[in-house]
C-alpha positions in Angstrom: 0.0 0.0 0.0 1.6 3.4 -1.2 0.3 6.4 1.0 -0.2 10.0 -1.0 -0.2 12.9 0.5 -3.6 15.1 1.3 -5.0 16.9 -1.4 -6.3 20.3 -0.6 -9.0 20.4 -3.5 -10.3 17.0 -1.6 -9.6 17.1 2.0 -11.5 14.5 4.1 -13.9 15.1 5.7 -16.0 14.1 9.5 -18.6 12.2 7.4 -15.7 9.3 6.8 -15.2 7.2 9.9 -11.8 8.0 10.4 -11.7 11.2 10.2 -15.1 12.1 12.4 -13.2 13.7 15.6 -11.3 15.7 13.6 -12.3 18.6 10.8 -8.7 19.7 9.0 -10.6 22.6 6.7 -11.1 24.4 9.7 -7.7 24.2 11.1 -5.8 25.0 7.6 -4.2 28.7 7.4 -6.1 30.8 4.4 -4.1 31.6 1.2 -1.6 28.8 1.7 1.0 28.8 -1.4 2.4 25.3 -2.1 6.6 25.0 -1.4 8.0 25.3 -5.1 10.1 22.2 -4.7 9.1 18.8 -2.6 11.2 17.7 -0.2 12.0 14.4 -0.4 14.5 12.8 2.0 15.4 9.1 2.0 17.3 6.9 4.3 18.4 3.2 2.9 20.8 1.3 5.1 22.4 -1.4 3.5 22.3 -5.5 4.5 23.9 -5.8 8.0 24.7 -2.2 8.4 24.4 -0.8 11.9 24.7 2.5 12.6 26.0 3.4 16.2 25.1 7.0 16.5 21.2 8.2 16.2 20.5 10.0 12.8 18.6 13.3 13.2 16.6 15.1 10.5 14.5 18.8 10.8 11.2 19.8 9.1 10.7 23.0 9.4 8.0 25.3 8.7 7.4 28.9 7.4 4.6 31.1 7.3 2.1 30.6 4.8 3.5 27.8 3.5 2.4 24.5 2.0 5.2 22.2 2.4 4.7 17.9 1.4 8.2 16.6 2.4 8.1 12.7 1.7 10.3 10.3 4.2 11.7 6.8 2.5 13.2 4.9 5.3 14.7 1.5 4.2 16.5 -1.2 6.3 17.9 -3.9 4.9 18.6 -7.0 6.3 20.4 -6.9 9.6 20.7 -3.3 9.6 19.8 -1.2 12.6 19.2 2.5 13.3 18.0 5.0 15.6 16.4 8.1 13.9 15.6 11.3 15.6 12.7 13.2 13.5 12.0 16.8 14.9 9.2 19.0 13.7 9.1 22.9 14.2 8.6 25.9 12.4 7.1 29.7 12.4 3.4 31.0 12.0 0.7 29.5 10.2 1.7 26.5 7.5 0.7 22.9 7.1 3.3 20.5 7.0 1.4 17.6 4.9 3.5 15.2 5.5 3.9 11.0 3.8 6.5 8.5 5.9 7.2 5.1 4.3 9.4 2.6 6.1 10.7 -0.5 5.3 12.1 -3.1 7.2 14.0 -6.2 6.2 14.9 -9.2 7.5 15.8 -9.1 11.3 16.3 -5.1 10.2 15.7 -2.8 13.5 14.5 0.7 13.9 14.2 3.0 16.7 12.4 6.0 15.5 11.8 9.2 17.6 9.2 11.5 16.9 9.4 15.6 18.6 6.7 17.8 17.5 7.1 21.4 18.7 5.4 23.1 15.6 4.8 26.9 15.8 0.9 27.5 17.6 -0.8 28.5 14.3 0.8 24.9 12.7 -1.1 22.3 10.8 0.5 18.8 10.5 -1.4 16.0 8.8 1.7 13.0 8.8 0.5 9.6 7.0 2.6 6.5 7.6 2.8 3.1 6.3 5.0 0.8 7.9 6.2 -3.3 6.5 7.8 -5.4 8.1 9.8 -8.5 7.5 10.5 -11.8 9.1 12.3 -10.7 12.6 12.4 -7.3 12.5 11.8 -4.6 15.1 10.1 -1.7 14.8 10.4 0.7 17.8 8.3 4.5 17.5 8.0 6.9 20.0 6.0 10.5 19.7 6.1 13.6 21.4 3.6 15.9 20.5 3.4 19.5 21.9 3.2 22.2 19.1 0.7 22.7 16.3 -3.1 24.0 16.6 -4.4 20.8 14.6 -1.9 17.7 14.4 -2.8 14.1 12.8 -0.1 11.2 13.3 -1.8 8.4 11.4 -0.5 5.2 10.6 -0.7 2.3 9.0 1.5 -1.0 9.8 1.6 -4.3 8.2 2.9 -7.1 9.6 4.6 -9.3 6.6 7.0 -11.3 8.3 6.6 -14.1 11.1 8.0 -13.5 14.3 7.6 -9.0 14.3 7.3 -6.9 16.6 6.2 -3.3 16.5 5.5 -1.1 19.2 3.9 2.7 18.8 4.4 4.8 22.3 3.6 8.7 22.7 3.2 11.8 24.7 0.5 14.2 24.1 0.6 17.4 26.0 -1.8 19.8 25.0 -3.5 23.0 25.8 -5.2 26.0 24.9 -7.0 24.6 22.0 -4.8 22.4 20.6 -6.3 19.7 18.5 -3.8 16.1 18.7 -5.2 13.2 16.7 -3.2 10.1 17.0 -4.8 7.0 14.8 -3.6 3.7 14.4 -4.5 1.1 11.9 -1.7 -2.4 12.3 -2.5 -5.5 9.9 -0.9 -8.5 11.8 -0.4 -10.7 8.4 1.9 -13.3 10.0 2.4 -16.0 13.2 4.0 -15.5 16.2 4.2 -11.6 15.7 3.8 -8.7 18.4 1.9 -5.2 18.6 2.5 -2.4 21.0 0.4 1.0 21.5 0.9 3.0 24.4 0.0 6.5 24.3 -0.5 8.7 27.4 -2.1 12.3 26.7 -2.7 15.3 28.7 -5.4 17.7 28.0 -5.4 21.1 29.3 -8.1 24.4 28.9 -9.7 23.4 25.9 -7.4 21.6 23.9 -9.1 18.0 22.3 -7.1 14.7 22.2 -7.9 11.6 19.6 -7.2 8.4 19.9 -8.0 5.7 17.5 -5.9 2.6 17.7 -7.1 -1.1 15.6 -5.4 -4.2 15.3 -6.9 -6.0 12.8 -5.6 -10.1 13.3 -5.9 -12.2 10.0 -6.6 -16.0 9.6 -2.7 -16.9 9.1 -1.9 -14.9 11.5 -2.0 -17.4 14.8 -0.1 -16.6 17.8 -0.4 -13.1 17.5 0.0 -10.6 20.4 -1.6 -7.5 20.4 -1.6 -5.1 23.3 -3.4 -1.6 23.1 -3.4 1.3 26.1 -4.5 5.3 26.0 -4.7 6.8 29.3 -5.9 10.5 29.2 -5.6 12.9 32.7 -8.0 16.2 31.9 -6.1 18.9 33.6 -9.4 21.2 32.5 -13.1 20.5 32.8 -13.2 22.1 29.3 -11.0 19.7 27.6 -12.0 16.8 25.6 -10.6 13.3 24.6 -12.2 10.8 22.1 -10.8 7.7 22.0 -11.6 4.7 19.9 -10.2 1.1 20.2 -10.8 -1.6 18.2 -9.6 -5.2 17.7 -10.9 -7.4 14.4 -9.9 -10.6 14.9 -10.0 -13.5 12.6 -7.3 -16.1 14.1 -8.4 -18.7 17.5 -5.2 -18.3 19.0 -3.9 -15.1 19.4 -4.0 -12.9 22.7 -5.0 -9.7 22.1 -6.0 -6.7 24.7 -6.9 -3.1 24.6 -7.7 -0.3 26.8 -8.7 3.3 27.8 -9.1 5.4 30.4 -10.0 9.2 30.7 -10.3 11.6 33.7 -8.8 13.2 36.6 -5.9 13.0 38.8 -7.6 10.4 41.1 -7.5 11.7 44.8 -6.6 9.2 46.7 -2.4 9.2 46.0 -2.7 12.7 45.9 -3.7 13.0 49.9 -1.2 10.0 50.2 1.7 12.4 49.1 0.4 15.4 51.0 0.2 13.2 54.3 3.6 12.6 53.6 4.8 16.4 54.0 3.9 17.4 50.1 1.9 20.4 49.6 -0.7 20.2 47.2 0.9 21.4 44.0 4.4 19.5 44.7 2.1 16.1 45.0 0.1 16.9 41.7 3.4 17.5 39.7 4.6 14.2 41.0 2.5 12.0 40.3 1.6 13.5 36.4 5.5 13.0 36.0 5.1 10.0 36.8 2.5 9.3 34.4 4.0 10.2 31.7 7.3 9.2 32.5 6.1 6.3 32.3 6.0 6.1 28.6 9.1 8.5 28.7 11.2 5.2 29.7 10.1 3.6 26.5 12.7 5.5 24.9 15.9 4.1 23.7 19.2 6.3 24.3 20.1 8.4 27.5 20.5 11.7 26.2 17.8 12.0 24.2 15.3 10.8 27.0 16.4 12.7 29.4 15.7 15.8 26.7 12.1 14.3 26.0 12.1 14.4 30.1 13.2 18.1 30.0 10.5 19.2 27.8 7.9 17.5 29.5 8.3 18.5 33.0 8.8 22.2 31.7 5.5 21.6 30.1 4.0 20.5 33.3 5.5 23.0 35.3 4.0 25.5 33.1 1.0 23.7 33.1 0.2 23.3 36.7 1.3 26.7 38.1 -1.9 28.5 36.4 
């Protein structure tokens, strides 16, 4: 499956199922002029090469702009990578965005994901994902910038003996709009998925969460695990979430879950008991929340820079 990028004349719209939380002609910037030259960036890794030091790569916005950078990752067999993929800009623009990996044969990829696109930003970033026999597949998201952001993928599951895992961070506020949605294909035995996403919500900012795992006939032994956790830092914000398992294969094990609300109570007066005050205990225990997923994260110093970002986030957050 080849993924094109958005077309402006023929954006979707809330009438298809996918796309119902989330209405992209009201977010884009008016009088958007399209970049005059594509950028295309590609990363191919030849059989058994494995690169010791992360890759990075920048996307950056301007003003008024229409930008559709393409990213080709492919591994061969036996390589390995870790790719760093940051996201920012100024003003009003839509980054519309296609990502197509490849992995080979026992290939492995760490990918990171940072997001800190201007306020006025539109990002709409489609990805397809195959796998081969063996090969790992390890994503993690942060996603703090942009007024209206889409992350959608779509993973397929080729190879016996996968494994692909999807983590993030949502932090959001004002009205921020973060849609995160999810569509893997297990096609082979004795494979593995992995979504954990944890999202906080603040003012009136709206979180999205649609997350399937669709298990076909061949694909016995399959394990699929799926987790969103929201905390609603507001009682205007909003989270929609939407899991799904299809499952056509009698031995597989396969979970999924979702929670949204408050910080629950009870820890909190534990903490303050304990010589806390009350703000000191809140910020605990939402660190803790999302450092959760944080550890997920492969490579010191770029966790503890995720870790920087977030708690400055929080801090900000929590002294309104």
């Amino acid at each position: 499956m080849k993924m094109n990028a958005i077309d402006l004349k023929n954006l979707p719209t809330q009438k298809v199922e996918e796309w119902k939380y989330t209405n992209i002609s009201r977010a884009l910037p008016a009088n958007l002029v399209l970049a005059d030259a594509p950028q295309e960036i590609v990363i191919h890794k030849n059989r058994g090469e494995v690169c010791v030091q992360p890759e990075e790569i920048l996307f950056t916005g301007a003003d008024g702009q229409h930008s559709q950078p393409t990213l080709k990752i492919v591994l061969e067999e036996g390589a390995s990578l870790t790719l760093i993929e940051r996201h920012n800009g100024e003003g009003a623009y839509w980054t519309n965005m296609v990502t197509e990996i490849e992995l080979g044969l026992n290939a492995n990829l760490q990918h990171i994901r940072i997001n800190q696109d201007s306020a006025e930003a539109v990002q709409t970033n489609l990805v397809h994902l195959k796998t081969a026999k063996d090969a790992l597949y390890n994503g993690f998201s942060l996603n703090m910038g942009g007024k209206l952001t889409r992350h959608e993928i779509a993973a397929d599951i080729e190879g016996p003996n996968a494994e692909i895992s999807f983590n993030g961070v949502n932090l959001l506020n004002n009205t921020q709009h973060g849609d995160t949605t999810i569509l893997i294909e297990h096609k082979a035995p004795h494979c593995r998925s992995n979504q954990f996403y944890r999202t906080l919500l603040d003012d009136k900012a709206r979180g999205v969460f649609q997350g399937k795992v669709h298990v076909h006939q061949e694909a016995q032994k399959t394990d699929g695990y799926q987790l969103s956790n929201t905390l609603l830092l507001s009682p205007d914000a909003e989270m929609d979430t939407k899991p799904e398992l299809e499952i056509y294969a009698d031995d597989v094990k396969c979970s999924h879950g979702a929670t949204t609300g408050q910080l629950d109570e009870e820890p909190l007066f534990y903490l303050r008991q304990r010589g806390l005050n009350e703000a000191q205990a809140r910020l605990l225990l939402i660190q803790a929340f999302v450092d959760e997923v944080v550890d997920k994260v492969g490579g010191e110093a770029t966790r503890a820079e995720i870790l920087e970002a977030t708690n400055a986030w929080l801090q900000t957050a929590l002294q309104k």
